[in-house]
PDB file of N, CA, C, O and CB in Angstrom:
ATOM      1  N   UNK A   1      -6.598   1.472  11.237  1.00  0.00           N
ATOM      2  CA  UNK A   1      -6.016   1.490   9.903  1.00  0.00           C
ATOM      3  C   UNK A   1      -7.140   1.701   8.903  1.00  0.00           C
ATOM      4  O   UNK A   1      -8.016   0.849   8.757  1.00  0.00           O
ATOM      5  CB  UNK A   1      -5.232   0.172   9.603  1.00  0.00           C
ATOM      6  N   UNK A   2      -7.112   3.006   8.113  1.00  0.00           N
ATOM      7  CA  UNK A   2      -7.536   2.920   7.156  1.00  0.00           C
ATOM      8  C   UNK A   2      -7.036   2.395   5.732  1.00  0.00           C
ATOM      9  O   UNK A   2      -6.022   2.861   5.213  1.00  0.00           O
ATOM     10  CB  UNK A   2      -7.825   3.786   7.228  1.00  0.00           C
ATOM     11  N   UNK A   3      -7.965   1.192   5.009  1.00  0.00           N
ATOM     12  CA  UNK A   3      -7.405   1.407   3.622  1.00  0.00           C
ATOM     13  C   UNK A   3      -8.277   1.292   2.891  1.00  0.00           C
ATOM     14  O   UNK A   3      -9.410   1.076   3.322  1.00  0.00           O
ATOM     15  CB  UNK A   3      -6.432   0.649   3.157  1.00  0.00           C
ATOM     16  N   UNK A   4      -7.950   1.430   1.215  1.00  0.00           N
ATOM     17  CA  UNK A   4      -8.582   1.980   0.714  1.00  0.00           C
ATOM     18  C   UNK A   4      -7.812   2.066  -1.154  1.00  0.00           C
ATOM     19  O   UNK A   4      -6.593   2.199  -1.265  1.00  0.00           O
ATOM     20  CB  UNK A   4      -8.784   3.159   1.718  1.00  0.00           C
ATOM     21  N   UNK A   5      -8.813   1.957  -2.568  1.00  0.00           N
ATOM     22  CA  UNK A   5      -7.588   2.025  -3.033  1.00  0.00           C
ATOM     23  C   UNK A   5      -8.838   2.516  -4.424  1.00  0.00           C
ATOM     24  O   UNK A   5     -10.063   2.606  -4.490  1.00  0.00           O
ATOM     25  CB  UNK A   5      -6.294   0.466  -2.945  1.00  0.00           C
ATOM     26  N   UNK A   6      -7.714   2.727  -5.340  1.00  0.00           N
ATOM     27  CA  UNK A   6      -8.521   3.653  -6.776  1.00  0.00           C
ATOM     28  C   UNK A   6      -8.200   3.120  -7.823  1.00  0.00           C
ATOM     29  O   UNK A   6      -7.023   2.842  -8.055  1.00  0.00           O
ATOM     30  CB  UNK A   6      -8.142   5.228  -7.103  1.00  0.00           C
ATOM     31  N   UNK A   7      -9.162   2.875  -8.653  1.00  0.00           N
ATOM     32  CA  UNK A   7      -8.792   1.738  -9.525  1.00  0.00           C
ATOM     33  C   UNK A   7      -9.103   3.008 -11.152  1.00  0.00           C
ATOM     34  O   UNK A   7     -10.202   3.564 -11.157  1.00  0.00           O
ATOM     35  CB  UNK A   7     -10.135  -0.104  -9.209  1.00  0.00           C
ATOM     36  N   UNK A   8      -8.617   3.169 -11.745  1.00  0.00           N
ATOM     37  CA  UNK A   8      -8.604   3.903 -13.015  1.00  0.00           C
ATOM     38  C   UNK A   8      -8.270   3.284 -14.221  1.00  0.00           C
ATOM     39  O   UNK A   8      -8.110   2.100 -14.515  1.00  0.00           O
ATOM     40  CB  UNK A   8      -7.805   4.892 -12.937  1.00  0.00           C
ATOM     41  N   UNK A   9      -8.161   4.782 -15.146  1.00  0.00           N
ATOM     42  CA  UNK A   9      -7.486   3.817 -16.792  1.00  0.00           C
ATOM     43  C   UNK A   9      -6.345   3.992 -16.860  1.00  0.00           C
ATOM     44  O   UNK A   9      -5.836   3.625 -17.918  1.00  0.00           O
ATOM     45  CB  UNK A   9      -7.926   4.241 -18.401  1.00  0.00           C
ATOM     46  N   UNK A  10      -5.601   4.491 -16.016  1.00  0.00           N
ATOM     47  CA  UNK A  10      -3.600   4.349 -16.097  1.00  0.00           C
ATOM     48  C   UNK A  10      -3.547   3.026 -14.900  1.00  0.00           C
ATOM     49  O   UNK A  10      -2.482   2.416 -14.817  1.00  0.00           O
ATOM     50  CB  UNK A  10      -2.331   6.381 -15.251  1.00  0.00           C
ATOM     51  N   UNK A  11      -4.256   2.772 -14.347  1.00  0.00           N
ATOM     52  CA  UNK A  11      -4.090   1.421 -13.306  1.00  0.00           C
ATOM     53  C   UNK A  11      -4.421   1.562 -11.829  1.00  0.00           C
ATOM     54  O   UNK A  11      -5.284   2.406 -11.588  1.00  0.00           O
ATOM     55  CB  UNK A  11      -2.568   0.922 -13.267  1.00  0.00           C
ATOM     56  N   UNK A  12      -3.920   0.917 -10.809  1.00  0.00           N
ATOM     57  CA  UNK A  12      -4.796   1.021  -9.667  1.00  0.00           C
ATOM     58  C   UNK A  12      -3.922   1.368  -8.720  1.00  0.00           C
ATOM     59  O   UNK A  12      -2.730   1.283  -9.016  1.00  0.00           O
ATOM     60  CB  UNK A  12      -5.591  -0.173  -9.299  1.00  0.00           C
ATOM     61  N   UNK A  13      -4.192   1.707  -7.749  1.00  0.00           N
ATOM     62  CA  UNK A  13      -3.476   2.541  -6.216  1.00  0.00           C
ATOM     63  C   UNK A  13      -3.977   2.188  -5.143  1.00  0.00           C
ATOM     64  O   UNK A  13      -5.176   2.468  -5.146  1.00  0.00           O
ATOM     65  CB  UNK A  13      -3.637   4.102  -6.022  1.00  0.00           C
ATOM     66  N   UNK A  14      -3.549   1.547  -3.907  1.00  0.00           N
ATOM     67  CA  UNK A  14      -3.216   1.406  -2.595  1.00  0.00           C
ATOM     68  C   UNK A  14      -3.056   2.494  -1.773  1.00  0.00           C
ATOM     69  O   UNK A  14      -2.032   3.168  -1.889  1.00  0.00           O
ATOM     70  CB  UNK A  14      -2.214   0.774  -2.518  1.00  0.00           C
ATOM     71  N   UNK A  15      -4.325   2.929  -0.542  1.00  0.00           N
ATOM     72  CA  UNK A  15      -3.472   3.812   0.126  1.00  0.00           C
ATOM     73  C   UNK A  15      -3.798   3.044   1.535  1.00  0.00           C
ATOM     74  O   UNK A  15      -4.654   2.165   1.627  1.00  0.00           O
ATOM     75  CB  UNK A  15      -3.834   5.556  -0.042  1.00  0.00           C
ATOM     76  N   UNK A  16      -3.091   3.448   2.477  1.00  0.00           N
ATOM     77  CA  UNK A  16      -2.713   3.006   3.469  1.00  0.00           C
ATOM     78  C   UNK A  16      -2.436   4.101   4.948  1.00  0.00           C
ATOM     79  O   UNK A  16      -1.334   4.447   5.375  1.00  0.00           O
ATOM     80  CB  UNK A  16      -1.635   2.327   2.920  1.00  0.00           C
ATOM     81  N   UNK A  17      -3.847   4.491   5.532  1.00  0.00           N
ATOM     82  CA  UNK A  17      -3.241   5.390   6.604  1.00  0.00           C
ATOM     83  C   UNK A  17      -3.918   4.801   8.295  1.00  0.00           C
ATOM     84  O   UNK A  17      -4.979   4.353   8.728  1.00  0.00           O
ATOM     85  CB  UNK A  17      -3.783   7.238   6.151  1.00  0.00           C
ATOM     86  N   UNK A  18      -2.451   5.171   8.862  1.00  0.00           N
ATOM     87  CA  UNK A  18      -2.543   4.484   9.788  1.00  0.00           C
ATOM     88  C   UNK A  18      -3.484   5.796  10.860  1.00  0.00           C
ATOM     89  O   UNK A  18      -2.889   6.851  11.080  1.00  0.00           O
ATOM     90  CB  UNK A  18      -0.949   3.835  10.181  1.00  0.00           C
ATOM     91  N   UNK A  19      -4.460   5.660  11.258  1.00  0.00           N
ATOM     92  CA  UNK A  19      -5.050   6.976  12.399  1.00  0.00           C
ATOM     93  C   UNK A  19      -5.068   6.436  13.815  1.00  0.00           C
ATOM     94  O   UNK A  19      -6.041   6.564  14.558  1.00  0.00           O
ATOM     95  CB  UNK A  19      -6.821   7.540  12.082  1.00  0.00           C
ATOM     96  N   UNK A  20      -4.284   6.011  14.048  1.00  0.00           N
ATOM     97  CA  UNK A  20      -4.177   5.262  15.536  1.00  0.00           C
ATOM     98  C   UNK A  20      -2.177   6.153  15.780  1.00  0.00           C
ATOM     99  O   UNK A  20      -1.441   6.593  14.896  1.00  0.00           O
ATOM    100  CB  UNK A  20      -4.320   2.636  15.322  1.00  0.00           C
ATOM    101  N   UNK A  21      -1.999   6.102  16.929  1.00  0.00           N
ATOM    102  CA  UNK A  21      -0.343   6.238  17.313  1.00  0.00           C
ATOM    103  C   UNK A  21       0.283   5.080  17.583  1.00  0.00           C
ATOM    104  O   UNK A  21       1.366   5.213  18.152  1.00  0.00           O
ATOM    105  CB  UNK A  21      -0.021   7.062  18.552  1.00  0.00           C
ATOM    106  N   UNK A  22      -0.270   3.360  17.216  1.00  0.00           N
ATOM    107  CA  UNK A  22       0.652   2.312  17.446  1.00  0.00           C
ATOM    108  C   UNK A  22       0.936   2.252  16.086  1.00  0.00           C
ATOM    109  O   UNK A  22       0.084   2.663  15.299  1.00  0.00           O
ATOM    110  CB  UNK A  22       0.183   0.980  18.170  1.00  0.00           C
ATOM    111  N   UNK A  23       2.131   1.749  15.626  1.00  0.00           N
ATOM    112  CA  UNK A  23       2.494   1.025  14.244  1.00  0.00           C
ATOM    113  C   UNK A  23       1.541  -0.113  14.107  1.00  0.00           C
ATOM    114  O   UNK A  23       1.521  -0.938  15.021  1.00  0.00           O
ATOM    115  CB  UNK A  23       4.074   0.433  14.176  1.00  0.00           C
ATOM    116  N   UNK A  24       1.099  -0.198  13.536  1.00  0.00           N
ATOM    117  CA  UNK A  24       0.368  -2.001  12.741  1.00  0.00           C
ATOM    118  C   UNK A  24       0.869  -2.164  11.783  1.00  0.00           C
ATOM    119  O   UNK A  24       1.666  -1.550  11.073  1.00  0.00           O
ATOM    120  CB  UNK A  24      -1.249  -2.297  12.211  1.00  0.00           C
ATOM    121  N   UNK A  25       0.097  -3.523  11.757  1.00  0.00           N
ATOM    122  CA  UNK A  25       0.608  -3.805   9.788  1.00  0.00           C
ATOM    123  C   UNK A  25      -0.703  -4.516   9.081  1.00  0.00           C
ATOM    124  O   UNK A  25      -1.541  -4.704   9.963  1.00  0.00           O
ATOM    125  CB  UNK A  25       2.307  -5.297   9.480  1.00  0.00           C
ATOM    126  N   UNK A  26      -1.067  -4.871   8.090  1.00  0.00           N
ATOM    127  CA  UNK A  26      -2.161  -5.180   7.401  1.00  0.00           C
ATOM    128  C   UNK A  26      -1.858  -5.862   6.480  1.00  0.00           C
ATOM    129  O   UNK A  26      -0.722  -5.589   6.090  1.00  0.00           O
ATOM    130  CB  UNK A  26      -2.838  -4.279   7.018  1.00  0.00           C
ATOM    131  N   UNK A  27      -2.325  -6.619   5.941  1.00  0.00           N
ATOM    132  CA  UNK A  27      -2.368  -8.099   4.725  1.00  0.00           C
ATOM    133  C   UNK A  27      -3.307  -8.085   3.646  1.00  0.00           C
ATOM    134  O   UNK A  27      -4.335  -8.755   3.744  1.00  0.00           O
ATOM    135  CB  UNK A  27      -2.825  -9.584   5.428  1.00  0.00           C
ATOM    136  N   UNK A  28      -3.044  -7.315   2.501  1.00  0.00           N
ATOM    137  CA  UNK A  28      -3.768  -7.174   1.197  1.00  0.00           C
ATOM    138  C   UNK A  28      -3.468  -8.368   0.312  1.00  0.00           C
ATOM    139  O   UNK A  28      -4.004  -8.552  -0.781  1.00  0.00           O
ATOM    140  CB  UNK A  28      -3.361  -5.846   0.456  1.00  0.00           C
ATOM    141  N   UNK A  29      -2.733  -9.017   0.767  1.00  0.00           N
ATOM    142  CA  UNK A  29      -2.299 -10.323  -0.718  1.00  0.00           C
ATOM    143  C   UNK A  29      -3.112 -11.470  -0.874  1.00  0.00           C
ATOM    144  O   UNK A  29      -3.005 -12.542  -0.279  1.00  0.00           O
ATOM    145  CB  UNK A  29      -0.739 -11.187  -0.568  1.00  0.00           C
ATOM    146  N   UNK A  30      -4.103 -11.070  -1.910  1.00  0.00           N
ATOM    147  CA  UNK A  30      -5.173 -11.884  -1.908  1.00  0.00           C
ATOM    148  C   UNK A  30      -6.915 -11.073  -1.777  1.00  0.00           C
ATOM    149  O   UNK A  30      -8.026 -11.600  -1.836  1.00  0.00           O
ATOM    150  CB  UNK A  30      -4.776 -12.865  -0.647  1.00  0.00           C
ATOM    151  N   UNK A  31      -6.469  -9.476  -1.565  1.00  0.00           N
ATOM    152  CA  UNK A  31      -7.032  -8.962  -1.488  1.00  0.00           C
ATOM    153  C   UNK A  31      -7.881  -8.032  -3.081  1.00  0.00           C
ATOM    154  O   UNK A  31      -8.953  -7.540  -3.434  1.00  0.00           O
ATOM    155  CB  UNK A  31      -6.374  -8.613  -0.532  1.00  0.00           C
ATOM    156  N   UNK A  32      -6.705  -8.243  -3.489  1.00  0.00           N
ATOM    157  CA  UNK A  32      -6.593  -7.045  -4.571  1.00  0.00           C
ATOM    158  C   UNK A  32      -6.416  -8.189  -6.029  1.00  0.00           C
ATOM    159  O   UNK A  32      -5.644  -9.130  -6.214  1.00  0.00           O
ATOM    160  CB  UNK A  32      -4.886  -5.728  -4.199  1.00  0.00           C
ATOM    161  N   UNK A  33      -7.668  -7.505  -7.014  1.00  0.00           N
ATOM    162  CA  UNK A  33      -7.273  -8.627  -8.366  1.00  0.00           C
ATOM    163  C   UNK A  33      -6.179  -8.795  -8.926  1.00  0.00           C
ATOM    164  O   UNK A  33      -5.890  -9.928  -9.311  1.00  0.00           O
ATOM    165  CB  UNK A  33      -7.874  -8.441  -9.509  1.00  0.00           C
ATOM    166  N   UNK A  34      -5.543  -8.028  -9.063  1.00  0.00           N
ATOM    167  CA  UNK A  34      -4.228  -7.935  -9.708  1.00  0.00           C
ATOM    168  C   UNK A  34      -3.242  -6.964  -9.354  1.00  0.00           C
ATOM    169  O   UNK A  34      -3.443  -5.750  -9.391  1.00  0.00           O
ATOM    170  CB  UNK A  34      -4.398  -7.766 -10.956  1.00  0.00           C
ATOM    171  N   UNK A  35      -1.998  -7.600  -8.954  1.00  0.00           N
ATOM    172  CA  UNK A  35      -0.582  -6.935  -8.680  1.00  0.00           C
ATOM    173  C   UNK A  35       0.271  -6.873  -9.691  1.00  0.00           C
ATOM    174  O   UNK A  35       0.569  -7.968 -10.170  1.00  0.00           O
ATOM    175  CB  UNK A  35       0.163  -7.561  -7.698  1.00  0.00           C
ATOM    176  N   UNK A  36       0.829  -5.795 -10.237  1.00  0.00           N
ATOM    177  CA  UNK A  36       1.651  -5.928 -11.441  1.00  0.00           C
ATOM    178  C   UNK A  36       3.075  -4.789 -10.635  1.00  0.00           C
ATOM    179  O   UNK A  36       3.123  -3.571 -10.460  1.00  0.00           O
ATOM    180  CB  UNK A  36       0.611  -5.235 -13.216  1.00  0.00           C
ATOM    181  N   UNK A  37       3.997  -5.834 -10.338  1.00  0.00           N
ATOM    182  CA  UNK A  37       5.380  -5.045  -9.716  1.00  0.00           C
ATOM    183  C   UNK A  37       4.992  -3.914  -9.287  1.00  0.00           C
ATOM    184  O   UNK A  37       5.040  -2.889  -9.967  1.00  0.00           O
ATOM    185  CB  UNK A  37       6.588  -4.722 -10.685  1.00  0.00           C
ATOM    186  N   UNK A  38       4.502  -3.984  -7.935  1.00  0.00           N
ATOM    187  CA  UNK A  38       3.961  -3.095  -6.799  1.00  0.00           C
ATOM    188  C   UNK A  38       5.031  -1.801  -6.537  1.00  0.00           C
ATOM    189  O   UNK A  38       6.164  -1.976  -6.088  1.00  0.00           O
ATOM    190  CB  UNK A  38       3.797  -4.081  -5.334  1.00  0.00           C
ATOM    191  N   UNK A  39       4.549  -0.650  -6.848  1.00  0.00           N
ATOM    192  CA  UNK A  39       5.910   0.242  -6.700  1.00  0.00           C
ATOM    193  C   UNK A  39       5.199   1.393  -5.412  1.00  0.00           C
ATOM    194  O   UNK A  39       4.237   2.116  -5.671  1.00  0.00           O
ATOM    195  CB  UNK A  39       6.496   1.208  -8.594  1.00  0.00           C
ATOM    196  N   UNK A  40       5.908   1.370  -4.007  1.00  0.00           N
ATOM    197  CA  UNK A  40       5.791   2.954  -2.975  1.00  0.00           C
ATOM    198  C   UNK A  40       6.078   4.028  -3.899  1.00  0.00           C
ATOM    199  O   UNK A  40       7.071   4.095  -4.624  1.00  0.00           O
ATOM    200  CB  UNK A  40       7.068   3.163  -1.550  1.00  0.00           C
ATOM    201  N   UNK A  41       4.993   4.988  -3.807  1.00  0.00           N
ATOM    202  CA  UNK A  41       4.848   6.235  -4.478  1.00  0.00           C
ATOM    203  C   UNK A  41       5.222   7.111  -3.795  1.00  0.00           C
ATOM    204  O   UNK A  41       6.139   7.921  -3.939  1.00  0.00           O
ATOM    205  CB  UNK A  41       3.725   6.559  -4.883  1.00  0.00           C
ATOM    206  N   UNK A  42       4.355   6.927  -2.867  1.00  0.00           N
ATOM    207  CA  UNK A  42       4.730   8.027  -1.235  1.00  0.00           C
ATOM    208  C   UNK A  42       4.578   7.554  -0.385  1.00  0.00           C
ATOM    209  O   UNK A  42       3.985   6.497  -0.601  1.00  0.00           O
ATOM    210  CB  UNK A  42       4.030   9.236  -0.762  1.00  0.00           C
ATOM    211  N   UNK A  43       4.898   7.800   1.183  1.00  0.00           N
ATOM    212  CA  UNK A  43       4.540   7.522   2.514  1.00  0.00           C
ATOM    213  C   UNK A  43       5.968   8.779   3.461  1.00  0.00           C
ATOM    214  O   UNK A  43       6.885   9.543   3.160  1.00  0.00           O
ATOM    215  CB  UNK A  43       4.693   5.379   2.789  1.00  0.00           C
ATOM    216  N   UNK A  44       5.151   8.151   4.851  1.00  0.00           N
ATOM    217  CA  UNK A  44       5.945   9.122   5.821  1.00  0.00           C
ATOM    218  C   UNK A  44       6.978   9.229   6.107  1.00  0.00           C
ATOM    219  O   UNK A  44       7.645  10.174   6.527  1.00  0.00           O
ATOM    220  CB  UNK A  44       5.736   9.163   6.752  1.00  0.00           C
ATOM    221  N   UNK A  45       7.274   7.722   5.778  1.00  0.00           N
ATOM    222  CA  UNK A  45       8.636   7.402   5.916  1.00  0.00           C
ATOM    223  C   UNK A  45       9.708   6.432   4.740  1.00  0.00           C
ATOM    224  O   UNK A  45       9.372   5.991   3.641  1.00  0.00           O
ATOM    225  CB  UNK A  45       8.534   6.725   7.199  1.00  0.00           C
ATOM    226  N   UNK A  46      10.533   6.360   5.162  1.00  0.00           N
ATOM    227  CA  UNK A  46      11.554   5.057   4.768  1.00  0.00           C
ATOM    228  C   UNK A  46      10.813   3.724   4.995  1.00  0.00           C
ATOM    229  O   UNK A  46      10.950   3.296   6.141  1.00  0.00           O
ATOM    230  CB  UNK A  46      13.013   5.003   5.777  1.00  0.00           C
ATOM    231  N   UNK A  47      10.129   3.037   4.249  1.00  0.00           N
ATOM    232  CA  UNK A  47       9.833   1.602   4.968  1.00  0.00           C
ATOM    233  C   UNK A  47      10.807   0.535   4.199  1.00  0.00           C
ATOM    234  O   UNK A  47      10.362  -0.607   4.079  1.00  0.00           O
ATOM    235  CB  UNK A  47       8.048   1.089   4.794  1.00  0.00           C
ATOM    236  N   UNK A  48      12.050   0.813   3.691  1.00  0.00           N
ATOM    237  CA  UNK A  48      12.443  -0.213   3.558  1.00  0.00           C
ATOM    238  C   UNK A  48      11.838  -0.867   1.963  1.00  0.00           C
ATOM    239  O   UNK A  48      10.879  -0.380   1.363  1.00  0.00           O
ATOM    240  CB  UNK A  48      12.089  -0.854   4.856  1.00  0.00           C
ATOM    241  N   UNK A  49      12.640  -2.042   1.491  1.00  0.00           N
ATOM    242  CA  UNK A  49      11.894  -2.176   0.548  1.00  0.00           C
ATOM    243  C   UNK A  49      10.626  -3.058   0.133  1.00  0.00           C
ATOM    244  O   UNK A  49      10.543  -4.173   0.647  1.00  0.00           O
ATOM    245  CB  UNK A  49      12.607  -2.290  -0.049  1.00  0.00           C
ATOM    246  N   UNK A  50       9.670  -2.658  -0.728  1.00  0.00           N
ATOM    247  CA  UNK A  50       8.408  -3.486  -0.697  1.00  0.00           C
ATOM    248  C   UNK A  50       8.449  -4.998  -1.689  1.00  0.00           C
ATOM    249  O   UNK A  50       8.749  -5.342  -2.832  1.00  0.00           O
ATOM    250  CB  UNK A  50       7.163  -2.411  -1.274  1.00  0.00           C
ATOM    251  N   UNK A  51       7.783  -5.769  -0.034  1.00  0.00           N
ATOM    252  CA  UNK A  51       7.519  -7.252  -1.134  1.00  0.00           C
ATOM    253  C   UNK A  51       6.717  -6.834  -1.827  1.00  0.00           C
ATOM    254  O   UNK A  51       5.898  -5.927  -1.679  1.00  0.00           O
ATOM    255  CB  UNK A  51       6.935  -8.727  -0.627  1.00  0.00           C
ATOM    256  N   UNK A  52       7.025  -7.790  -2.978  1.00  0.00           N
ATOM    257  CA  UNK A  52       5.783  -7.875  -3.914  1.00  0.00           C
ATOM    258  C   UNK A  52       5.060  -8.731  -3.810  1.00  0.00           C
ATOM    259  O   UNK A  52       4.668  -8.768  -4.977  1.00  0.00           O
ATOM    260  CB  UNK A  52       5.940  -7.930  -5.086  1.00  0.00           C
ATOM    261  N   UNK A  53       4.475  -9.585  -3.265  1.00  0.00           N
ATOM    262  CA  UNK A  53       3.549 -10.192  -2.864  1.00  0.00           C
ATOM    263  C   UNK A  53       2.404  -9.232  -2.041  1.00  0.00           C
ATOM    264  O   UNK A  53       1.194  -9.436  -2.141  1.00  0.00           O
ATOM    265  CB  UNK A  53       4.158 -11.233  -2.157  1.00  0.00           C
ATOM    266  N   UNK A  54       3.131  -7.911  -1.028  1.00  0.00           N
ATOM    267  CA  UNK A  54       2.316  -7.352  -0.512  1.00  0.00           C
ATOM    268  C   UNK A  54       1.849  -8.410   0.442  1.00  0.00           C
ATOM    269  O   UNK A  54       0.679  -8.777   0.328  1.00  0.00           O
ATOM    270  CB  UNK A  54       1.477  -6.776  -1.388  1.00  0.00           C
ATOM    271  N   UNK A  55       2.562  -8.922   1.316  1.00  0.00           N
ATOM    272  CA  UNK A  55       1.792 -10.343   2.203  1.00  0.00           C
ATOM    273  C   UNK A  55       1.251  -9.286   3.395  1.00  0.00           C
ATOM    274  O   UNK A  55       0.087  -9.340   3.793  1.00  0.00           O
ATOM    275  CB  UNK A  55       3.181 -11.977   2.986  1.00  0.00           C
ATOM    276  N   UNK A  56       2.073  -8.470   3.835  1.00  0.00           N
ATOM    277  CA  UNK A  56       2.270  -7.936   4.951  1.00  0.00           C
ATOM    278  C   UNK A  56       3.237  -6.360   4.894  1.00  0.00           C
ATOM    279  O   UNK A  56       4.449  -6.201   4.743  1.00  0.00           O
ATOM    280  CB  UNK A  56       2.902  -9.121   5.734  1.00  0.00           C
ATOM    281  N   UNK A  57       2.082  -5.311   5.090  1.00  0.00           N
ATOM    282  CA  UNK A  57       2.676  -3.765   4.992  1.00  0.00           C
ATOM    283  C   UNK A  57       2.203  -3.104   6.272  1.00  0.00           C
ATOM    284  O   UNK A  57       1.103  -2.829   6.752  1.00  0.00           O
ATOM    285  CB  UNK A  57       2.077  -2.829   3.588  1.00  0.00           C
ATOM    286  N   UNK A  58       3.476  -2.957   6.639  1.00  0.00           N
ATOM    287  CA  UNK A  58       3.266  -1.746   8.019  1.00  0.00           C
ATOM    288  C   UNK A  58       3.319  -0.851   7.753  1.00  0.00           C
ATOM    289  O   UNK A  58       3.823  -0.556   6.669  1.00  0.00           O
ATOM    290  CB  UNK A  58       4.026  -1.553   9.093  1.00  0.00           C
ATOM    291  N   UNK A  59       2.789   0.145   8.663  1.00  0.00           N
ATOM    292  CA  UNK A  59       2.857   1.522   8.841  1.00  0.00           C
ATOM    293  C   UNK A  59       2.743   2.312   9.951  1.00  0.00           C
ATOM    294  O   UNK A  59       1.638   2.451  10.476  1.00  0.00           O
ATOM    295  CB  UNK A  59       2.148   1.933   8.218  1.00  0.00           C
ATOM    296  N   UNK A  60       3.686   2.834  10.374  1.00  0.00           N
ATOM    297  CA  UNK A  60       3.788   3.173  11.605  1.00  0.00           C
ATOM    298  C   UNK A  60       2.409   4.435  12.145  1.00  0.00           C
ATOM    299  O   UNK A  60       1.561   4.943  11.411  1.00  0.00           O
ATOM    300  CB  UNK A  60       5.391   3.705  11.665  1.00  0.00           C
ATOM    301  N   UNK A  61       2.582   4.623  13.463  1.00  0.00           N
ATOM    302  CA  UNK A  61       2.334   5.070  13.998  1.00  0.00           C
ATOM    303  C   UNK A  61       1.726   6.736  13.714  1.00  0.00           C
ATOM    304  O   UNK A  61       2.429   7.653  14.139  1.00  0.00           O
ATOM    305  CB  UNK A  61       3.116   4.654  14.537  1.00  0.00           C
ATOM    306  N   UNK A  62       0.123   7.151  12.830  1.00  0.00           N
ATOM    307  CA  UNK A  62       0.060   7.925  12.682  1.00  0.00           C
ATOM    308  C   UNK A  62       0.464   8.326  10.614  1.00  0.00           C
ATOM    309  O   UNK A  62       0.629   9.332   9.925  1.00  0.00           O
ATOM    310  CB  UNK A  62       0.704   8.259  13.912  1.00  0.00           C
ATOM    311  N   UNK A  63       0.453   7.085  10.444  1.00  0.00           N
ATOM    312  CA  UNK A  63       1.611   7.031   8.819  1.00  0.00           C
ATOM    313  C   UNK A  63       0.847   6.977   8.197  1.00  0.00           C
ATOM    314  O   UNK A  63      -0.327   7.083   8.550  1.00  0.00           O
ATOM    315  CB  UNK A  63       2.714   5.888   8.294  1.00  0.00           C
ATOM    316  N   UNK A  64       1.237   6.791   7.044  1.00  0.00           N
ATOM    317  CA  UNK A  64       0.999   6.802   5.536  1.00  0.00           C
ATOM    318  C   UNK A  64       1.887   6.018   4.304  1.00  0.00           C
ATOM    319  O   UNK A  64       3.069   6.168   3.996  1.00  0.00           O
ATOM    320  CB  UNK A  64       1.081   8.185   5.243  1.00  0.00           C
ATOM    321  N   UNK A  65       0.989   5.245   3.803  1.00  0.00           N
ATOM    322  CA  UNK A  65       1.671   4.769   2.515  1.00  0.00           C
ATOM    323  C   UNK A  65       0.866   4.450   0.939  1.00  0.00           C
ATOM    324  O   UNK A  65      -0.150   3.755   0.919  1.00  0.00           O
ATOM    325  CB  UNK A  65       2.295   3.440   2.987  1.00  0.00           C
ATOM    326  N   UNK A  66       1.401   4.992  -0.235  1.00  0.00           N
ATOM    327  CA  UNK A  66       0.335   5.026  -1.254  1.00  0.00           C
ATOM    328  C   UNK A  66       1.135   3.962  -1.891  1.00  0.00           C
ATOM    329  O   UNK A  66       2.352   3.873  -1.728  1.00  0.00           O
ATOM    330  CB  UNK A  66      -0.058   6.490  -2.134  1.00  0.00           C
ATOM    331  N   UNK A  67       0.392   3.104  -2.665  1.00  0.00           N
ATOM    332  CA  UNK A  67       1.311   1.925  -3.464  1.00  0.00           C
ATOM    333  C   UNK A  67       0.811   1.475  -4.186  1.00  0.00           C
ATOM    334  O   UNK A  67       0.001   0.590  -3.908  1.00  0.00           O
ATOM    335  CB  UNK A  67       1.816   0.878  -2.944  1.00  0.00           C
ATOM    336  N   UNK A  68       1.069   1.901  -5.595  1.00  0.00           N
ATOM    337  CA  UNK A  68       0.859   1.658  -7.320  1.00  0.00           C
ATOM    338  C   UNK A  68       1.380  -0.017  -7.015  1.00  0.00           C
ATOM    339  O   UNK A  68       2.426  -0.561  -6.662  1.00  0.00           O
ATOM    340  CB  UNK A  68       2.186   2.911  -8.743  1.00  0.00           C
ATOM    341  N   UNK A  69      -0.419  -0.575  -7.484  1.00  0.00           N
ATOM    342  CA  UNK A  69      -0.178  -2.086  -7.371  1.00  0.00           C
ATOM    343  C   UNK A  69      -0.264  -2.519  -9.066  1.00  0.00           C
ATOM    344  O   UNK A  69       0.098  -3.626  -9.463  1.00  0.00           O
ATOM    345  CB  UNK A  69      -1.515  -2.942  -6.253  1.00  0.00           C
ATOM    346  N   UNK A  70      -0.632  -1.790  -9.680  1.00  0.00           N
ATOM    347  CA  UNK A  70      -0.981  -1.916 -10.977  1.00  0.00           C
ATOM    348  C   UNK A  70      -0.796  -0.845 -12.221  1.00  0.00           C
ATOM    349  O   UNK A  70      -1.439   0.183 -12.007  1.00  0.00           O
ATOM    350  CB  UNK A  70      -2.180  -2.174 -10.836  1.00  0.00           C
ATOM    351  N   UNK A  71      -0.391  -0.841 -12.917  1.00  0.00           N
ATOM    352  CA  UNK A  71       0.143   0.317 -13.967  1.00  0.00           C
ATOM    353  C   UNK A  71      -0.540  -0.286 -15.346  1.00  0.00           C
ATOM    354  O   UNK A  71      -0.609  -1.488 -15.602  1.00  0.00           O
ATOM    355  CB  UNK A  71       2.115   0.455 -14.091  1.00  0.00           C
ATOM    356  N   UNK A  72      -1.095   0.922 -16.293  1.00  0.00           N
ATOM    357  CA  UNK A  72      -1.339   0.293 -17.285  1.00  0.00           C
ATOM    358  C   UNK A  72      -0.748   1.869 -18.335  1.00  0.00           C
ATOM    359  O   UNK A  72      -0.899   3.007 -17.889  1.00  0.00           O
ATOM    360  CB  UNK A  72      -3.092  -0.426 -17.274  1.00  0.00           C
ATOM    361  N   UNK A  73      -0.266   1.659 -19.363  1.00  0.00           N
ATOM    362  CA  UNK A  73       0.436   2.530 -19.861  1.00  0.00           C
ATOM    363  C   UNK A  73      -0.449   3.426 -21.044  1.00  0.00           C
ATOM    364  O   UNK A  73       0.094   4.347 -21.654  1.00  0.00           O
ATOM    365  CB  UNK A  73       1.654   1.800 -20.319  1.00  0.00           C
TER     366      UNK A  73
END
């Protein structure tokens, strides 16, 4: 699992790629200074909808997921 994330002046981004063929999952909550109503931008798939806590994000097998943890207007 790669991650990895971009912090700017419109706010910050989560990406999330999985380079292995098992699904995992990974635990950023507590990772990241600030979460402001975490919104999926993109990924490979359907994952369903995202906690906001971010306790725990999978990604399957080969995947991808980008996730606006922070917005500033």
């Amino acid at each position: 699992m790669l991650a990895h994330r971009f912090v700017g002046e419109k706010g910050e981004m989560l990406f999330l790629h999985n380079l292995g063929d098992a699904p995992c999952a990974v635990r950023v909550a507590g990772q990241l200074d600030h979460i402001d109503a975490p919104q999926e931008v993109f990924a490979d798939r359907d994952y369903g909808p995202l906690d906001p806590s971010l306790e725990e994000l999978r990604v399957e097998g080969l995947g991808y997921r980008w996730i606006r943890v922070r917005f500033t207007p």
